[in-house]
C-alpha positions as CSV (number, residue, x, y, z in Angstrom):
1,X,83.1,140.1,172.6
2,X,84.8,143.4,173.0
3,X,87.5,143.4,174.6
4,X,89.9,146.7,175.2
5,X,94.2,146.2,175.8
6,X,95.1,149.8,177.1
7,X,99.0,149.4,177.0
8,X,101.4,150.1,179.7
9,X,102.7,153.3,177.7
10,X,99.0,154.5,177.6
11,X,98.3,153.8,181.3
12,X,99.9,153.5,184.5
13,X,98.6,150.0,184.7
14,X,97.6,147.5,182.2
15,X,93.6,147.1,182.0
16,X,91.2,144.7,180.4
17,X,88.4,145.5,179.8
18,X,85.8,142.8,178.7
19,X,82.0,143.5,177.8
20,X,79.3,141.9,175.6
21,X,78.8,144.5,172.8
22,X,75.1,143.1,172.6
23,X,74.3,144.7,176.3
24,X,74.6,148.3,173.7
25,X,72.8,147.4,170.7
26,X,69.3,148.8,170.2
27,X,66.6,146.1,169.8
28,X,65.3,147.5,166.5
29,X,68.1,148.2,164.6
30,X,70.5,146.2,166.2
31,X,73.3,148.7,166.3
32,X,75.2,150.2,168.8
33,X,73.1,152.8,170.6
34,X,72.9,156.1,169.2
35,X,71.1,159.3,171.2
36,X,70.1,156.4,174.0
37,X,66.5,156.5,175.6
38,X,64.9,154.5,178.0
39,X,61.5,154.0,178.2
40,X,59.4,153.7,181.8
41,X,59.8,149.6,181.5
42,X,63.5,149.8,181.6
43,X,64.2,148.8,178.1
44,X,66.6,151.1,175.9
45,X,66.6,152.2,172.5
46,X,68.1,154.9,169.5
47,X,65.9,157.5,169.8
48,X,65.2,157.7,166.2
49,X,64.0,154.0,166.5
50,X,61.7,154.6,169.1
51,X,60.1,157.2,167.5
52,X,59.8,155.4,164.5
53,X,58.3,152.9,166.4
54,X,55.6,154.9,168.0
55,X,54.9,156.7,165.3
56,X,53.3,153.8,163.5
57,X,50.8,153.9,166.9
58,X,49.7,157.2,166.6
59,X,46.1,156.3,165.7
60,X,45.5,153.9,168.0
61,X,46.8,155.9,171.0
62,X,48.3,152.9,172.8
63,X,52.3,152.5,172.7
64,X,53.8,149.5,173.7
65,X,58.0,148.6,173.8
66,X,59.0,146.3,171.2
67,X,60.6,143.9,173.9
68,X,58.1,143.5,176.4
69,X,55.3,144.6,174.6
70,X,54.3,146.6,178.1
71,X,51.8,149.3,177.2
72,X,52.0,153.2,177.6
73,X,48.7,155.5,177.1
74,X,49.3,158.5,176.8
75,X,52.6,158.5,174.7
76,X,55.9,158.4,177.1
77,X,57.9,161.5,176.6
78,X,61.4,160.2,176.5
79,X,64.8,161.9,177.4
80,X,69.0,161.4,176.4
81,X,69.8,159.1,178.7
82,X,73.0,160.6,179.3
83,X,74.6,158.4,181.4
84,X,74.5,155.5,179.0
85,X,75.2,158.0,175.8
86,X,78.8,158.3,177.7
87,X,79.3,154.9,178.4
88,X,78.9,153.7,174.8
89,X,81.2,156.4,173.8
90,X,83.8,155.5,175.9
91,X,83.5,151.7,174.8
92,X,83.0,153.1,170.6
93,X,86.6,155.4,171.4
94,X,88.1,152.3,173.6
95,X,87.1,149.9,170.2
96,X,88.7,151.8,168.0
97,X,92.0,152.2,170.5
98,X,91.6,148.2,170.4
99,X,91.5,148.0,166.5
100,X,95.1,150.0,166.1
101,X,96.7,147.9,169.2
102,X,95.9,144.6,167.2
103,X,97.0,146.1,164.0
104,X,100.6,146.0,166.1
105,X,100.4,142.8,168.2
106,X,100.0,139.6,166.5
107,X,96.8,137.3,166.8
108,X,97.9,133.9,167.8
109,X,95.6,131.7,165.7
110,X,95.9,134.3,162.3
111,X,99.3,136.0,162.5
112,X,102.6,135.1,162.2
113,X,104.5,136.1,165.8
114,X,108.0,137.8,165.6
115,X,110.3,135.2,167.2
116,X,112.6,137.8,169.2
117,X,109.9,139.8,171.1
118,X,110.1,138.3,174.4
119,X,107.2,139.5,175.9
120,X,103.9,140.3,174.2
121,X,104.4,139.0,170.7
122,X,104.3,141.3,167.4
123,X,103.4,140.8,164.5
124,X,106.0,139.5,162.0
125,X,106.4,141.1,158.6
126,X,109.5,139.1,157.0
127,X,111.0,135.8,157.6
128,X,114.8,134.9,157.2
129,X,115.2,131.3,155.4
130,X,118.8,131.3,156.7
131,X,117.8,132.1,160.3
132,X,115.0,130.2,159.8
133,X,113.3,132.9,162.2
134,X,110.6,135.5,161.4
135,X,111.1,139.5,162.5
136,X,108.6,141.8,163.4
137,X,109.8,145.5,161.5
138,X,111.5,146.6,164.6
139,X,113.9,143.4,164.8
140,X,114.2,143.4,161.1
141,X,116.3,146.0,160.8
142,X,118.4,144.8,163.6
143,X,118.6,142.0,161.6
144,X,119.6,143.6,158.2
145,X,122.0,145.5,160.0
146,X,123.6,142.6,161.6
147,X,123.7,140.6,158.4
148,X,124.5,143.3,155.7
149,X,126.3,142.0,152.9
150,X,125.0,138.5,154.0
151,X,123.4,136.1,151.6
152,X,120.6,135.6,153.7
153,X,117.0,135.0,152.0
154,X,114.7,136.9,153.4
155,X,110.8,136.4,151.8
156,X,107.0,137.5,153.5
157,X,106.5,136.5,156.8
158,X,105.2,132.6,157.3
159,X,104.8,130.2,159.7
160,X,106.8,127.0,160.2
161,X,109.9,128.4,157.3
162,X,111.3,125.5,157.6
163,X,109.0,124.3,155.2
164,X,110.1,126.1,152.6
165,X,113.6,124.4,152.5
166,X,115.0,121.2,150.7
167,X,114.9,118.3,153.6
168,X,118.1,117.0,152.2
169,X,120.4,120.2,151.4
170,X,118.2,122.8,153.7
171,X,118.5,125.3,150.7
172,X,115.7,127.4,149.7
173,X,113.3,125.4,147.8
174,X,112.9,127.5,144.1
175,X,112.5,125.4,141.3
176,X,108.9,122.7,140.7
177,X,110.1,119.2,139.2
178,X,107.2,117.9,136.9
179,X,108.5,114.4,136.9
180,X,108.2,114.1,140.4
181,X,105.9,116.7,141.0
182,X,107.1,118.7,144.1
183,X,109.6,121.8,144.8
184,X,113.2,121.4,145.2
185,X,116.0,123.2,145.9
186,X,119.1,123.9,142.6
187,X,121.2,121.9,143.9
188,X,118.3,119.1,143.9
189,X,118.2,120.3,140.1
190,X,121.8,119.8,139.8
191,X,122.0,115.8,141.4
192,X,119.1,114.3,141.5
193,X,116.9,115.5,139.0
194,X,119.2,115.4,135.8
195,X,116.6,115.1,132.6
196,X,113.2,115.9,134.8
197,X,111.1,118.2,133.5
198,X,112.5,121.3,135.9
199,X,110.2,124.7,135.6
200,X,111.0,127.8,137.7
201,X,108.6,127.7,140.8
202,X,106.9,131.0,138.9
203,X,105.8,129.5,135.6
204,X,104.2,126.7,137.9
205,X,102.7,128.7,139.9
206,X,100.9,130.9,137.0
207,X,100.1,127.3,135.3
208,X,98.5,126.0,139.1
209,X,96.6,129.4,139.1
210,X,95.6,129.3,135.5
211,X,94.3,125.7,136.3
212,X,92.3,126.4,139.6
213,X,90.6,129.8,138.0
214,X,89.6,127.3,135.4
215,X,88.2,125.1,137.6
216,X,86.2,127.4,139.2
217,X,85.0,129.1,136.4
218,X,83.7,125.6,135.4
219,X,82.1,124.8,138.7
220,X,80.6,128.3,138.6
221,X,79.3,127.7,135.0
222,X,77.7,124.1,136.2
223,X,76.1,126.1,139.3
224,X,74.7,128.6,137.0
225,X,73.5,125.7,134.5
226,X,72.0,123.4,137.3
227,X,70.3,127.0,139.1
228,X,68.8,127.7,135.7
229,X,67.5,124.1,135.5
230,X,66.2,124.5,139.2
231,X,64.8,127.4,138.2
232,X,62.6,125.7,134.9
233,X,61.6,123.0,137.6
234,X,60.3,125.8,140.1
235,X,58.7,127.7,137.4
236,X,57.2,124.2,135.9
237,X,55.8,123.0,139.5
238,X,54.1,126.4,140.3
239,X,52.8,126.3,136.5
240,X,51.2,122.3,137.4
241,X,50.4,122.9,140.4
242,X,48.0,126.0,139.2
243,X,46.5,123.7,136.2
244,X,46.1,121.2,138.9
245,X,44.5,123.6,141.4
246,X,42.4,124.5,138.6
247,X,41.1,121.0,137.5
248,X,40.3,120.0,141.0
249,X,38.4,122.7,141.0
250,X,36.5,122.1,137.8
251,X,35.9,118.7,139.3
252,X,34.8,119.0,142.3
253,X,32.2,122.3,141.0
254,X,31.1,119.3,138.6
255,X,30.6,116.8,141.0
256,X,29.1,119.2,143.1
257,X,26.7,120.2,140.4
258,X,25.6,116.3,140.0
259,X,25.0,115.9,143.9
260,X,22.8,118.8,143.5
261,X,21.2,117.8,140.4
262,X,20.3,114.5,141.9
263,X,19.2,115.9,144.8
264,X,16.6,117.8,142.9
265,X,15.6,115.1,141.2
266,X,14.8,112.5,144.6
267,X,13.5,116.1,146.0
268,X,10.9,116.3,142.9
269,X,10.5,112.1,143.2
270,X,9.4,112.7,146.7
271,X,7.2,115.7,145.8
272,X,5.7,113.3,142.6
273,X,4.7,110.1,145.6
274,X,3.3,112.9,148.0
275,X,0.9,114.7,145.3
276,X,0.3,110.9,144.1
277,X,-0.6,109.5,147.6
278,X,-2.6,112.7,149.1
279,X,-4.5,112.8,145.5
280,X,-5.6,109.2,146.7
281,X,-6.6,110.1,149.6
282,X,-8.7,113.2,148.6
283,X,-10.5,110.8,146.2
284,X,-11.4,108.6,149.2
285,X,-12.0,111.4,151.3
286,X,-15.3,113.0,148.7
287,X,-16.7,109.7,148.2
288,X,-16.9,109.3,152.2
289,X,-18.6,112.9,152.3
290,X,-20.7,112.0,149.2
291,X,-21.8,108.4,151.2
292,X,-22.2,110.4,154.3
293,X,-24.7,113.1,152.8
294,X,-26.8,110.1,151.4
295,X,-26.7,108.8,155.1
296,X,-27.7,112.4,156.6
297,X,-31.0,112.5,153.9
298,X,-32.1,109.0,154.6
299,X,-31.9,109.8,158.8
300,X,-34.1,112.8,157.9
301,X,-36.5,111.3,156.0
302,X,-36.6,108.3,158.6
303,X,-36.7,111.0,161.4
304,X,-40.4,112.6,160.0
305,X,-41.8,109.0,159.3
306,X,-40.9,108.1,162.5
307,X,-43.1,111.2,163.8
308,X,-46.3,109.4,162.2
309,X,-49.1,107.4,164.3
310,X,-50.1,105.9,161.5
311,X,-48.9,102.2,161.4
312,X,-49.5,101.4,158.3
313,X,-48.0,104.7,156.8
314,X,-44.9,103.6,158.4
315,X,-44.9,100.2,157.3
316,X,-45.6,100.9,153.3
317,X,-43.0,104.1,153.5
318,X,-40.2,102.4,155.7
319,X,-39.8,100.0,153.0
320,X,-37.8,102.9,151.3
321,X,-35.6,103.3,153.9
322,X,-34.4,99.7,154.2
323,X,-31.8,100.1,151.7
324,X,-28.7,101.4,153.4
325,X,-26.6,103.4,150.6
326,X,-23.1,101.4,149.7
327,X,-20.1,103.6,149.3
328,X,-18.8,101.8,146.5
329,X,-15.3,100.5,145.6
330,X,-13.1,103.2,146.7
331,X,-9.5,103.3,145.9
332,X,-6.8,101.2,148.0
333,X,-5.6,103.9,150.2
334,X,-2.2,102.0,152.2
335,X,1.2,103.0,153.7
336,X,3.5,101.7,151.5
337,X,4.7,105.3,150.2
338,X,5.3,105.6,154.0
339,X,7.6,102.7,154.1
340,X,9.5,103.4,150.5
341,X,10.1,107.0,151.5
342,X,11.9,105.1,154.7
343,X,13.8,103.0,152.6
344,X,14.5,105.8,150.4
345,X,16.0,107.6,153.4
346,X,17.8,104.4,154.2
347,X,19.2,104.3,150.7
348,X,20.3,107.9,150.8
349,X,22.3,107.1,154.3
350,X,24.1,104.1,152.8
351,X,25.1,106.6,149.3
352,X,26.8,109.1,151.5
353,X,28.6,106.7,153.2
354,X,29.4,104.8,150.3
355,X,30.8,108.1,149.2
356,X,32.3,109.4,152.5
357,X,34.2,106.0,151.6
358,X,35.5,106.9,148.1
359,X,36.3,110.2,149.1
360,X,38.7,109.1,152.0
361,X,40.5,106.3,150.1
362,X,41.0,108.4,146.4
363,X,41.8,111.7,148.2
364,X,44.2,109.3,150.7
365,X,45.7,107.5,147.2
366,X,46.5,110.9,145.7
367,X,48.2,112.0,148.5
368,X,50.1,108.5,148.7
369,X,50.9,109.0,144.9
370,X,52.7,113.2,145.6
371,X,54.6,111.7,148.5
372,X,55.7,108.3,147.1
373,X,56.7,111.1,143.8
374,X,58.7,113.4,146.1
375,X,60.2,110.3,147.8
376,X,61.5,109.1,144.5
377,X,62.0,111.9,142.4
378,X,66.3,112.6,142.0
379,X,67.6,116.2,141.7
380,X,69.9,114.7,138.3
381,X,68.6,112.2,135.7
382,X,69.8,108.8,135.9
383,X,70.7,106.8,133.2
384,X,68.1,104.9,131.1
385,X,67.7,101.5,133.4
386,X,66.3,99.1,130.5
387,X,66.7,99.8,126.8
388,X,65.1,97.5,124.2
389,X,64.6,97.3,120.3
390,X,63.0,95.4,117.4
391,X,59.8,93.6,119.4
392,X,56.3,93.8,118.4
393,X,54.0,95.7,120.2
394,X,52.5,92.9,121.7
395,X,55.4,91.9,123.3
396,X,56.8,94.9,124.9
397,X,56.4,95.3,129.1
398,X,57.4,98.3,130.9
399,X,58.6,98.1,134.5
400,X,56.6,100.6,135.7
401,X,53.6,101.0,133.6
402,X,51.7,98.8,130.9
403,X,51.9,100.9,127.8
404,X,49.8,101.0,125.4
405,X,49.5,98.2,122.6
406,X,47.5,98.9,120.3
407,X,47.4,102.2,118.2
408,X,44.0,103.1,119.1
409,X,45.2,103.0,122.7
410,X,47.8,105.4,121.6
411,X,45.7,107.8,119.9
412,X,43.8,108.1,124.0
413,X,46.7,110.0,124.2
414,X,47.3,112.2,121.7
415,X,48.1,115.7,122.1
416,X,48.8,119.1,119.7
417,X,52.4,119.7,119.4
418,X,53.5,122.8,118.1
419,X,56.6,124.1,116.6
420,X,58.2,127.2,118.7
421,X,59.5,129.6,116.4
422,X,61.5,131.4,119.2
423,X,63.6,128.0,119.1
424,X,64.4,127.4,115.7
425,X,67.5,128.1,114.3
426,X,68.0,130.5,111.3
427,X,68.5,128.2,108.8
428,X,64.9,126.8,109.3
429,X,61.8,127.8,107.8
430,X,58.3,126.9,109.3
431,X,55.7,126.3,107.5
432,X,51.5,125.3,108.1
433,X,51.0,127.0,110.7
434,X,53.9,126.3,112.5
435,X,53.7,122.5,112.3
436,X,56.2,121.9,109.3
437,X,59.8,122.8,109.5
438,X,62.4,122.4,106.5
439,X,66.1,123.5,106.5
440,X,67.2,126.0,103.8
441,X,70.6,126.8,102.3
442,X,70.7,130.7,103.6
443,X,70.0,131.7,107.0
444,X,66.3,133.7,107.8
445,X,66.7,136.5,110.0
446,X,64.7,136.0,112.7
447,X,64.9,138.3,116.1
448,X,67.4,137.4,118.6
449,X,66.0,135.5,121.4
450,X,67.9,133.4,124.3
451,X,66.2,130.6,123.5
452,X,67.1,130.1,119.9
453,X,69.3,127.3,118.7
454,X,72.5,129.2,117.0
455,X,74.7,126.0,116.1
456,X,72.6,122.8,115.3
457,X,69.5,123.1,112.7
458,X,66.6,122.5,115.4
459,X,64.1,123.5,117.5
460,X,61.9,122.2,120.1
461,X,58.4,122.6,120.8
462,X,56.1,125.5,122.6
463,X,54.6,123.5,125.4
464,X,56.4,120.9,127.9
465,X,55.0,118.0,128.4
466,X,53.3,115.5,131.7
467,X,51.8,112.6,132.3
468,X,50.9,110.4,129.3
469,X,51.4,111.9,125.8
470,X,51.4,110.8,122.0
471,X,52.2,112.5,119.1
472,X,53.0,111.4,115.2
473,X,55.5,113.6,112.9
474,X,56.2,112.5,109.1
475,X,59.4,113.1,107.1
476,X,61.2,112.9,103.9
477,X,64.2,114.3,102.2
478,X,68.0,112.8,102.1
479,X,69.3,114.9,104.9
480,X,68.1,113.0,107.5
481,X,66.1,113.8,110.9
482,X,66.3,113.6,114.7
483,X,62.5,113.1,116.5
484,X,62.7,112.9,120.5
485,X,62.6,115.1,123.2
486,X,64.3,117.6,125.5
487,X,64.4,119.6,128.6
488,X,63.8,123.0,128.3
489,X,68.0,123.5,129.4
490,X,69.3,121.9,127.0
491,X,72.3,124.2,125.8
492,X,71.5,126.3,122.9
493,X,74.7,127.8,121.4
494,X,77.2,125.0,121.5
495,X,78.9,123.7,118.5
496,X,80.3,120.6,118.8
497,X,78.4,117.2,119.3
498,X,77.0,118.0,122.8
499,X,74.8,120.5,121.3
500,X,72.6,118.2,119.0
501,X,70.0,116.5,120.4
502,X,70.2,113.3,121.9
503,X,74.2,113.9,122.4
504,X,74.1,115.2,125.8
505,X,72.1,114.1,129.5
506,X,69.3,116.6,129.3
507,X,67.4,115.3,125.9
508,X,66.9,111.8,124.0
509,X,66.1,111.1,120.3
510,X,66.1,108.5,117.4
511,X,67.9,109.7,114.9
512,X,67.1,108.8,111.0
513,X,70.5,109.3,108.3
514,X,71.8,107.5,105.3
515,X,73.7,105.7,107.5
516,X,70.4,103.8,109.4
517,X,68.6,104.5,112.2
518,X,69.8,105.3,115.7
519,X,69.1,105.9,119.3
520,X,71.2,108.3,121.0
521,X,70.9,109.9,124.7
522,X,74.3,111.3,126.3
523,X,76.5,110.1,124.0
524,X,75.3,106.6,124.1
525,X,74.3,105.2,120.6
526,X,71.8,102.2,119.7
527,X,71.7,100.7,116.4
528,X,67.7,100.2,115.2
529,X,67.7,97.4,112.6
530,X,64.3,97.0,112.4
531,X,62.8,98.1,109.1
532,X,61.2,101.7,109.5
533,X,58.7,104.0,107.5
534,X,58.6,107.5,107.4
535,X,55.7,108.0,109.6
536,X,57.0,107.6,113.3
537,X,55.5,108.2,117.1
538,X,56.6,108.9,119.8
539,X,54.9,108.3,123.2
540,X,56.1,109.4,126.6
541,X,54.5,108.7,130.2
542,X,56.3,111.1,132.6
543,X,55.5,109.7,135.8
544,X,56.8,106.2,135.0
545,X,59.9,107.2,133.1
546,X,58.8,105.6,129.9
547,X,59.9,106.7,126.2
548,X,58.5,104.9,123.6
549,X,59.2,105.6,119.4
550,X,57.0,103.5,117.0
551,X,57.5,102.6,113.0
552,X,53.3,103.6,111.3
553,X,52.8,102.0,108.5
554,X,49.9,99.7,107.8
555,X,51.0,97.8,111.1
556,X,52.5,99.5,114.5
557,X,56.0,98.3,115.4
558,X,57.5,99.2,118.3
559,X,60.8,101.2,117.2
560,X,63.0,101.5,120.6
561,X,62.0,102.0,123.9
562,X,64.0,103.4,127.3
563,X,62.9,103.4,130.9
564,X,64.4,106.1,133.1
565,X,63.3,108.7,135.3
566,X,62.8,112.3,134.2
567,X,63.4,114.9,136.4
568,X,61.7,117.9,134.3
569,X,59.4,118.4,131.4
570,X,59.9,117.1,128.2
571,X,59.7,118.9,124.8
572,X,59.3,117.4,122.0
573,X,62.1,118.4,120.0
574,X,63.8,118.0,115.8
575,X,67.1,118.0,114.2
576,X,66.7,118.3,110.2
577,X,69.0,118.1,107.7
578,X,69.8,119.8,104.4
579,X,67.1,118.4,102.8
580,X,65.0,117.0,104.4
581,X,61.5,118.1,105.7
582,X,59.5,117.3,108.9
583,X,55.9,117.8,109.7
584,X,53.7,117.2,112.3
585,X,50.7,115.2,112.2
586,X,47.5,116.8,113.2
587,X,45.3,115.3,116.1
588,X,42.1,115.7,114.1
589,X,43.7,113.5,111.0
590,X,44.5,110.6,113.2
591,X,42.8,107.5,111.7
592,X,42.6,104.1,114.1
């Protein structure tokens, strides 16, 4: 709403003036007219818009207004509309009049209102803590005339000043008492607050200020972390949903290839039973002509005996003609190809339903299993809902899923791992084509890169991981290592403890030392008693939350197990110690 106060010194009498600044914005760039134009449908517009509009219609030769979309062939020539150019200038000048007048008079809900103007309030720049009254800068100097030499307090202008006095001795309040935590007044200081912890309302101030910048520094650092973490999400969804995309497709071209391969094949079975059944039939067919040629001869030669009037010429030569010719025993010629290409059909009918049936309830449980996934999927990892140590294999149940029991199951699973040398901090060396890592005694010098670890001797690995996965690492050494897994946030340039793996709420791992063996996720810590060997895997079933680490040695024992829900992908990742060395087991070396 604009509204224009023209005051009394301005104009014989006071005016208001209230309009809807919309009614004089242009439709296409939605600012106040400028050079107005109307066009034939009434509608009006910045010039410079317009044209711009039209413009873009050149080649079509048909120009339409942006509001009404009425059409114009040929193009509208368009003047000032000059009437309308004055009355937005007079209501631009009569703003700006408005800006300076409330610069002056105070705004009820915002400003703080000089107490002495009786009639239209102004706006208040100081306010007396004595007088407990606030003074616009005309009635201030009355008032600092009135009160020279006075003691009176006088501070920035505030509403409600009584406030900012001591309840019990109505002096200025100046002083912050730790011990009870609020302001008081010096003569509070003086009675009531002998030994308190007394700071001057300054130092407590800068302390509060310090405090709250902190805080929000903090919150802005947790925003940045958890949009970066979005962020890895977004990028990993588009990245599965394209591999996804792409497997369905591969699928269904397969499938699609089979349908048509078996369609060639009941095409050339059909083909086979019709060459089959017609060859029949042509056999039939010659041995009929062949029968009734012999029939033809015999009529012929019964035809010119029969021309004979001799008797007994007939009688010794019809004796020849007795015989009628057999056509032998021709091949069974019935229509039972008729009725198995009907059942054939019939068969063919009852596949394609069958498999208008499969179709329908798989593609309707996929969909079930994406939206049950987006129902249940949190924004923030939860903590681990079930953790459990020290049971064979055969005794371990998941909530969610039945893992695997057996290592041969396992191995269904396995996948490549690779080292990612972008990750690993200085002090480790990779080896075998990027599968073995050991930590050395002086630091490599490897590129910087934002995803290298710069505190903590590890690394994680190239590729994040879904669904169901396996994979076995080996170690040895004194120094110790850390096997488990990681999202791809998890901070890479802190120092203390929440930098290691397994120490914070973005990665998990079972940590081996001189001291024993341990589980450790976000500062939580289980002891493993169960004898170990140096051979270990690690098994992780995304959808159902499960993580899995197993002892290999000449039997599989299940290590530690957690069930939880993660909310990204996982990487496998390694800590290793002075020491120690750690190397990945190949897929193609897997023995069951």
């Amino acid at each position: 709403m604009l509204s224009v106060y023209v005051c009394k010194e301005a104009r014989m009498a006071a005016t208001n003036i209230s309009v809807e600044e919309d009614q004089f914005c242009c439709p296409v760039c939605l600012e106040v007219l400028k050079d107005p134009v109307t066009t034939p449908c009434g509608h009006s517009y910045c010039m410079d818009c317009i044209k711009s509009y039209w413009d873009k219609s050149d080649l079509k030769g048909v120009y339409s207004c942006p509001q009404c979309r009425e059409s114009f062939s040929p193009r509208p020539v368009l003047g000032r509309n000059n009437i309308l150019a004055e009355v937005v200038e007079k209501l631009r000048k009569a703003g700006v009049q408005a800006s300076r007048i409330s610069q002056t008079y105070a705004n009820v809900l915002e400003d703080v209102e000089c107490d002495i103007c009786t009639k239209r309030k102004s706006k208040a720049v100081r306010t007396c803590l004595v007088c407990l009254a606030s003074y616009c800068e005309s009635h201030l100097k009355v008032h600092q005339e009135s009160k020279r030499g006075g003691s009176h307090k006088v501070v920035e202008a505030i509403k409600q000043p009584h406030r900012r006095l001591c309840s019990q001795h109505r002096k200025p309040l100046e002083v912050f008492c730790h011990t009870d935590q609020r302001c008081i007044c010096f003569q509070c200081k003086a009675e009531g607050h002998k030994g308190h912890n007394v700071v001057s309302a300054n130092s407590e101030r800068e302390v509060r200020q310090k405090q709250l910048k902190d805080a929000g520094r903090r919150s802005r650092q947790m925003n940045r972390e958890r949009e970066k973490e979005i962020r890895h999400v977004v990028k990993y969804i588009k990245q599965s949903s394209e591999a996804a995309g792409e497997d369905s497709e591969r699928i269904f071209s397969k499938l699609a290839r089979t349908i048509e391969r078996k369609r060639l094949e009941v095409r050339q079975l059909i083909k086979t039973q019709e060459r089959e059944a017609v060859a029949r039939a042509e056999t039939i067919l010659q041995a009929l002509d062949e029968h009734m040629t012999e029939l033809n001869i015999r009529d012929c030669h019964l035809d010119r005996l029969s021309q004979t009037d001799d008797h007994i010429h007939f009688l010794q030569r019809c004796r020849s003609l007795e015989g009628i010719p057999d056509v032998g025993d021709l091949p069974s010629l019935d229509i039972h190809p008729y009725f198995s290409l009907i059942a054939m059909k019939k068969s063919l009918t009852e596949l394609q339903e069958r498999l208008d049936d499969v179709f329908k309830r798989e593609l309707s449980t996929i969909s079930d299993i994406i939206h049950k996934e987006e129902r249940t999927l949190p924004l923030s990892t939860s903590k681990p809902q079930t953790l459990r140590r020290g049971k064979s294999v055969e005794d371990m149940t998941m909530q969610h899923t039945n893992p695997p029991r057996t290592r041969a199951e396992l191995l269904q699973y396995g996948c490549e791992v690779t080292l990612d040398l972008n990750t690993a901090n200085s002090f480790l060396s990779l080896r075998e084509g990027l599968r073995e890592v050991m930590t050395g005694r002086e630091p490599l010098k490897y590129p910087d890169h934002p995803e290298r670890f710069t505190c903590w001797a590890q690394l994680l690995c190239r590729h994040g991981l879904c669904g169901r996965c396996y994979w076995e690492v080996e170690w040895k050494g004194g120094g110790g290592v850390s096997i488990g897994v990681a999202y791809k946030s998890i901070r890479r340039n802190v120092g203390s403890a929440d930098g290691k793996l397994g120490h914070n709420n973005r990665s998990w791992s079972l940590d081996f030392l001189v001291s024993g063996c341990y589980f450790q996720h976000n500062k939580t810590r289980v002891d493993i008693p169960v004898p170990h060997s140096t051979k270990v895997g690690v098994y992780v079933d995304h959808r159902a939350g499960t993580l899995a680490f197993y002892s290999i040695s000449d039997t599989l024992t299940l290590l530690h197990s957690v069930q939880t829900t993660f909310t990204q992908p996982l990487y496998p990742g390694f800590w290793v110690g002075l020491g120690s060395t750690l190397k990945i087991c190949p897929f193609f070396n897997f023995a069951t």
